[in-house]
Structure formats: C-alpha cells, structure tokens
N, C-alpha and C positions, 0 to 999 in steps of 0.2 A: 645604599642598599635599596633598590627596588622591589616595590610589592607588587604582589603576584595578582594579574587582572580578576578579575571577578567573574563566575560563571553566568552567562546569560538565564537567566530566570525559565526554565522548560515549564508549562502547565503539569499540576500534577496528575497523572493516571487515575480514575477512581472507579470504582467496580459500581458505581449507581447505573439506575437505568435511565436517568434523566437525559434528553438529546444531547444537553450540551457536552455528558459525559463518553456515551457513547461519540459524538461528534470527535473528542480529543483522543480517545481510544484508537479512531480509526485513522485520523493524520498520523497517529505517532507506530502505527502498524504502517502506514503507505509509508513512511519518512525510512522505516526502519528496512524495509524488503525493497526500495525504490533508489534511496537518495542519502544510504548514510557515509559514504563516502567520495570523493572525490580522485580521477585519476588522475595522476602528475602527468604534462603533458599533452594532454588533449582536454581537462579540463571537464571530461564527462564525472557526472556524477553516477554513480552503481551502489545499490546495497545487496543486502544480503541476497536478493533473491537469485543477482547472476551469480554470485561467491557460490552459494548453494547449486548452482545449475553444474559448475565443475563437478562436483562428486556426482559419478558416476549411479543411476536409479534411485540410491537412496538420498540425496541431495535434492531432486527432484521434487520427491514426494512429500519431502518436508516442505519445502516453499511452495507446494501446492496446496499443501494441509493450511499452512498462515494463509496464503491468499482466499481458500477458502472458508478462513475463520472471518473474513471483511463479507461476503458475502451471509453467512450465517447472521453477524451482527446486522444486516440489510435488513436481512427478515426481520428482524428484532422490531425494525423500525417501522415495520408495517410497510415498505415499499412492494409493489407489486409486482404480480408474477413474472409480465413483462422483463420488466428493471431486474430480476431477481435473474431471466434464464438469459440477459446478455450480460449480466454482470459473473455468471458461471460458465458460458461462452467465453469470455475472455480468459476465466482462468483455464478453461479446457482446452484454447487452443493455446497457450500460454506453456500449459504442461505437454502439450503432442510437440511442439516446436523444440520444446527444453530435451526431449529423448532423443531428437537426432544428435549426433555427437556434431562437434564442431558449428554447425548450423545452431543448436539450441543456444550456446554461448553466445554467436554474435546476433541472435537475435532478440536476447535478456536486453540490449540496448539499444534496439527501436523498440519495440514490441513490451511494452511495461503494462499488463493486464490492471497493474495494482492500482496505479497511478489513471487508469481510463475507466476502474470502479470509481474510484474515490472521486470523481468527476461527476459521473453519478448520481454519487450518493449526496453531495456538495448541493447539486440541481435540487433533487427532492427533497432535500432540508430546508435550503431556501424558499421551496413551491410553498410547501406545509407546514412548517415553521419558522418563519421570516423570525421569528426573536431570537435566535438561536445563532443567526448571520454572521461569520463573519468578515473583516475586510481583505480583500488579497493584497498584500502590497510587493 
C-alpha cells in the first residue's frame, strides 16, 4: 500500500498588516489570478484571470475588481503615487484589452498586468524594507 505524498507547506494567509503579511497576500492573489494552472500541451501557465476574461463583461470586471484589490493593498504600503498610477495603468489596460472579444483572451497570455504589479511592488519592498526580502529561486 502506498501513502499518499504530502502537501507542500503554502504560507498561511493572515489579515495583519505587517509587510511580510501583506507581502504573502499579494504573491498568493498574483499566483491565483496569473499562475494557478497549467495548460496541457504548450505548458503555459494561466489562472483565473484569463478563465475570468471568457465570461463575457461580467468576468471581466471581476478580475479587474482582484487585480485592483493588489493595487489598493500598494497603497497600504505607502508606495507612491507614481508606482500606484502605473500599477493602475496596467490594470486598466489589462481591462480595455480583456473587452475586445477574442483579442482580450489571447492577450490574458502575454499581457499579465498582475504579475508586472507584483514586480513592482517586490522593487519597493526590497528598496524600503530589505528584512522583509525574499529569495527568488
């Protein structure tokens, strides 16, 4: 009888407002709208936010509403206005792109606004709170 592998240890989610928590918040919002699956075959990784880009207007405006909640949390952070109006740039062209029909679907897969906030926001945690860092591997 074989036992069943062990789940890999996920950090857990916590509602503080400590960097490192908002820091885990926002990987686990980019991971979930970016990268939570994988397609058979080409090997791309998509998550919610192209699935969401299929439904028709109101699919849209949900995955605009999350990718606006990583933004919201920016502020949180005290990043500035700059970082704050390209990181809402991205989601706004993110969402104009997603209402062309056909076009907004294949461009949820160059065009990831989620994943070029969280880039980011990664920079200016690093800048301003180096304890906070951590490694990419």
């Amino acid at each position: 009888m074989t036992r069943p592998t062990p789940m890999t240890a996920t950090p857990r989610l916590s509602l503080g407002t400590d960097i490192a928590a908002v820091r885990t918040r926002i990987e686990a919002m980019e991971r979930l709208l970016e990268r939570s699956f994988v397609v058979p075959g080409i090997n791309r990784h998509v998550g919610l936010d192209a699935i969401l880009g299929l439904i028709p207007v109101a699919g849209d405006l949900v995955a605009t509403a999350m990718g606006a909640w990583i933004v919201w949390e920016a502020r949180n952070l005290g990043m500035s206005k700059w970082q704050l109006a390209r990181m809402a740039a991205n989601v706004g062209f993110d969402t104009v792109l997603g209402a062309v029909p056909l076009v907004g679907d294949a461009a949820d897969f160059f065009f990831r606004s989620n994943t070029r906030n969280l880039r980011i926001i990664r920079k200016h945690l690093d800048k301003h709170h180096p304890a906070g860092a951590t490694l990419q591997g």
